[in-house]
C-alpha positions in Angstrom: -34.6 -6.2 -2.6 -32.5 -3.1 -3.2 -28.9 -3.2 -1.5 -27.7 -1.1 0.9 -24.7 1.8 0.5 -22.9 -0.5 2.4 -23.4 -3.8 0.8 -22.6 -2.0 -2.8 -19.5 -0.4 -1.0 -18.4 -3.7 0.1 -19.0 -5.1 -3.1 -16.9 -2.8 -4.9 -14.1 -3.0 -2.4 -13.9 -6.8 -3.0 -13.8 -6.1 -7.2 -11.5 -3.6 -6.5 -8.9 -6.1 -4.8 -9.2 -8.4 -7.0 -8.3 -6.5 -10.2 -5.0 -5.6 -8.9 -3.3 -8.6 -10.3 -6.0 -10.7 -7.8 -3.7 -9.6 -4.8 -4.7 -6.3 -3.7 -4.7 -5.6 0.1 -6.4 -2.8 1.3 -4.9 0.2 3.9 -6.8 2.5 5.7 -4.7 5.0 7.9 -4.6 8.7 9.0 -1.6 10.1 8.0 0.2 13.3 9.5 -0.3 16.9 7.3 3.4 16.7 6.4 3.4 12.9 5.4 0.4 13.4 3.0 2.2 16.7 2.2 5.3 14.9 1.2 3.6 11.9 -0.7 1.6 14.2 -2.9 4.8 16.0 -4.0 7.1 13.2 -4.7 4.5 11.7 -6.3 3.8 14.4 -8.7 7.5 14.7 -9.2 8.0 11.1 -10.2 5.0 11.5 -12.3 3.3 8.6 -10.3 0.0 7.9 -8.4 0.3 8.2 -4.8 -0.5 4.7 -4.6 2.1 3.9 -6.6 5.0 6.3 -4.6 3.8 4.6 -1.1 4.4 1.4 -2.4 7.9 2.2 -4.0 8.9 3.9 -1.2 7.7 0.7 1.3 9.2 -2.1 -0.9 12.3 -0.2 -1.5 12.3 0.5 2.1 11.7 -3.3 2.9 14.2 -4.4 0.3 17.2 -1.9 1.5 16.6 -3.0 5.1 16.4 -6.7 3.8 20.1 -6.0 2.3 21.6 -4.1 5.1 21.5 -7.0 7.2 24.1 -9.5 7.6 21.1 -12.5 8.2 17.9 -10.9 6.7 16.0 -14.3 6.9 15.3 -13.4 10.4 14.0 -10.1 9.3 12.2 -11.3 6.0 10.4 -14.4 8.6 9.3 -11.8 11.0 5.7 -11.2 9.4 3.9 -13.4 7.1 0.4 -11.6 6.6 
């Protein structure tokens, strides 16, 4: 029996995860004009993917916020997934 759009979108989805390193999670959000505005420049100017500028910017984010802090364990415990 054939397989549906969906069942061969799902698929690839689920390859897709697992070749980044086998820890891939996915992200699907709207965005505001100027956000995706900004991501597509600094991304070109770093000579990155866009992928590859939001995470940057998140963990660098995470990690200076992390540092900042005079007990960050509280901070680095607060989410787990």
């Amino acid at each position: 029996m054939p397989k549906t759009p969906a069942q061969r979108q799902a698929e690839y989805r689920q390859r897709h995860l697992k070749a980044i390193e086998g820890t891939g999670e996915r992200l699907d959000t709207v965005v505001s004009v100027q956000a995706m505005a900004g991501l597509r420049r600094l991304s070109k100017h770093h000579g990155l993917t866009q992928r590859a500028m939001l995470e940057r910017l998140l963990v660098d984010a995470d990690q200076a916020t992390a540092s900042s802090l005079e007990k960050p364990s509280a901070y680095l415990d607060g989410v787990t997934e």
